[in-house]
N, C-alpha and C positions, 0 to 999 in steps of 0.2 A: 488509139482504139475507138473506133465509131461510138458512138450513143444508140443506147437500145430504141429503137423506136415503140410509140406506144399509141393506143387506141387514136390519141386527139391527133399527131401526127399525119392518119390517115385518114381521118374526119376529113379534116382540110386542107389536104392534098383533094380527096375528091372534089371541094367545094371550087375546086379550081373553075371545074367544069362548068358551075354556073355563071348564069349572066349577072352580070355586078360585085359589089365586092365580097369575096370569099365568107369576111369573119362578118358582116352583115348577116348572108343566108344564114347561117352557123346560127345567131342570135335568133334571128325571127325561128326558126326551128327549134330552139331550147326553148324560147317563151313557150311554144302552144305546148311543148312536152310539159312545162312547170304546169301553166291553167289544168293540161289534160288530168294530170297528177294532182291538184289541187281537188278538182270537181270529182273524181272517179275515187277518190280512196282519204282525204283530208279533210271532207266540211265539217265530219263529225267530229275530229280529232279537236281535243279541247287547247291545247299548245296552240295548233293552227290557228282555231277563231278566238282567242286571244291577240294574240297578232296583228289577222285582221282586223278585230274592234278598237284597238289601239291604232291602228293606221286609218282606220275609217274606210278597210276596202282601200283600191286602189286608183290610181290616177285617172283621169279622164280618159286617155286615149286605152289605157289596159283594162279600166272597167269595160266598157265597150269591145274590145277584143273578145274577153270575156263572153260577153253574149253572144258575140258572134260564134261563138263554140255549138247555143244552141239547147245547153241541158237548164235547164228552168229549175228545174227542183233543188240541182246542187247551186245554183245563182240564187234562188229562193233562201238555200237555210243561210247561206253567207248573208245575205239585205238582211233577213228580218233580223239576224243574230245585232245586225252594228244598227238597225234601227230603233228594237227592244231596248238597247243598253244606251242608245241617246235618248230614247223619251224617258228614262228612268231620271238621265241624268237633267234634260230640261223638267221635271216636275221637282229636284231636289235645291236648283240652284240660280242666281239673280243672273239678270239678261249680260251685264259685266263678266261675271266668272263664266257664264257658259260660253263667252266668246274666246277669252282668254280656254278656255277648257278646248275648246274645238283648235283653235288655230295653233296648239299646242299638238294637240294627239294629230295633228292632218299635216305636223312639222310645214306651216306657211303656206302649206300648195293653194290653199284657196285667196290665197294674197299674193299672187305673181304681179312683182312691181311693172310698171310699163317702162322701165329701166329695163336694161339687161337684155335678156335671152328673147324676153316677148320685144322690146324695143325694136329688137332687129327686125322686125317683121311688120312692113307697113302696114296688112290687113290685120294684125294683132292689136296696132296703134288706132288704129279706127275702129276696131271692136271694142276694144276702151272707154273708148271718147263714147262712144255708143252705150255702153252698159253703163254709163258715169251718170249720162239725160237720163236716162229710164228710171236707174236709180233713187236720182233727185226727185223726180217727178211721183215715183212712187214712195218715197218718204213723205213729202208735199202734202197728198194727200190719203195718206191712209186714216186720216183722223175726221176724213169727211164720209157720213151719212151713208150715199148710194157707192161711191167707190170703195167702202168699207165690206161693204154687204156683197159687191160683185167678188171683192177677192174672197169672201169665207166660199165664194161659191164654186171658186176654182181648185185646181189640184195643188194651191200654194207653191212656194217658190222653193229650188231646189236650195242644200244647205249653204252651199256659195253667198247664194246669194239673199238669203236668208241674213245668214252672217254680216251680210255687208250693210244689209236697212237695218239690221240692230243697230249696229257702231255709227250709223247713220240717222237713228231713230230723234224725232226733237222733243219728245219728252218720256219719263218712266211708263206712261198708260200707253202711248203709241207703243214701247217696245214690250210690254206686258202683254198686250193685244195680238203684236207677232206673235210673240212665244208660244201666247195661249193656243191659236191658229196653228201655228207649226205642231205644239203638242197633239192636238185633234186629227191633222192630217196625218202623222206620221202615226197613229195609234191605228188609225183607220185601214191605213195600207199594211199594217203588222198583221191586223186581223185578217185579210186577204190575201197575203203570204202566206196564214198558217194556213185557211182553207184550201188553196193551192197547192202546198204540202201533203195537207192529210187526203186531199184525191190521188193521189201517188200508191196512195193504201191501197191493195185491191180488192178490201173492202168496199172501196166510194168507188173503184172504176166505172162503173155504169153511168155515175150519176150526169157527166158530162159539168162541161163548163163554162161559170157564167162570168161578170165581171172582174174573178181575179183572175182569169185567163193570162193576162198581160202585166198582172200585179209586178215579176220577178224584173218586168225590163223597166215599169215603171217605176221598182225602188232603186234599182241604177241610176234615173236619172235624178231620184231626189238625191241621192249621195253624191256625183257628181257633175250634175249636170247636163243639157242636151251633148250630142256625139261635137266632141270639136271647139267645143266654146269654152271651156279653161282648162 
């Protein structure tokens, strides 16, 4: 006796139709259904950003997906929720534990070895080698005078790599100095996400938008980084 067929069956019999591989389109189509479903009816749901906060948000290429959706407000309450709950956590704990804290809750993603899955990719291996100098270079000197005073002045580095000059840091006041720095920026961009938020109100509709206009894509890339690079 035949097998009942059911819904997934005819999913993917259609997806015949497409160009490339069936259970591919299949995927790229369930992801935008999850985000669309996440943004539209989950950022408030406390289970959800639990979740979130403990993954740190999502990987590099899904955070970005993510934006590309487009809705700022629901990408806003998700940043500021896993940003809030990391400056909480760098003003409670030493530059050691908060590293172990973060490479724990982000389960390694911000430590992809140049072994492995990136190894196989010669532009991966050269982005490496490249984020390795920069790195050095900006450990080097974070403890001098005018190059100190350039970075408070920048939008500081996303948590990656953040991360990485800590465990790189040559001594407790360089990496105190980070944190302090990271702690400031990442408060600063919270407060910009909430004002971003509360124009949503249509209360503040009017009021139009100033500098946190861009807040929701900018705390994307503090969490993971530019589009592409880890």
């Amino acid at each position: 006796m035949p097998r009942e067929k059911h819904t997934p069956y005819y999913t993917l019999l259609e997806s015949f139709e497409e160009k490339g591989c069936p259970i591919c389109h299949l995927l790229v189509k369930s992801l935008e259904r999850y985000l669309d479903g996440l943004l539209y009816d989950s950022v408030n749901d406390p289970q959800t950003r639990a979740v979130l906060r403990k993954s740190k948000g999502f990987c590099n290429n899904h955070a970005w997906r993510l934006k590309s959706l487009g809705d700022g407000l629901g990408t806003a309450i998700i940043y500021r929720d896993i940003l809030s709950h990391l400056h909480t956590r760098m003003k409670a704990v030493s530059a050691k534990k908060l590293s172990q804290y973060i490479e724990r809750t982000a389960r390694g993603r911000f430590f992809r070895s140049s072994k492995g899955t990136a190894g196989t990719c010669p532009a991966c291996l050269a982005l490496r080698g490249n984020e390795k100098r920069y790195l050095d270079v900006f450990t080097e000197n974070i403890g001098e005078g005018q190059f100190r005073s350039a970075y408070k002045s920048s939008d500081g580095l996303c948590l990656s790599h953040f991360l990485k000059a800590i465990k790189m840091g040559k001594n407790k006041e360089h990496r105190d100095f980070l944190i302090r720095v990271q702690a400031e920026k990442i408060e600063m961009l919270s407060g910009e996400l909430s004002k971003f938020i509360d124009k949503h109100d249509y209360r503040f509709l009017g009021e139009g938008y100033g500098k946190e206009a861009d807040s929701w894509v900018r705390a994307i890339e503090m969490v993971v980084g530019k589009r592409g690079i880890s």
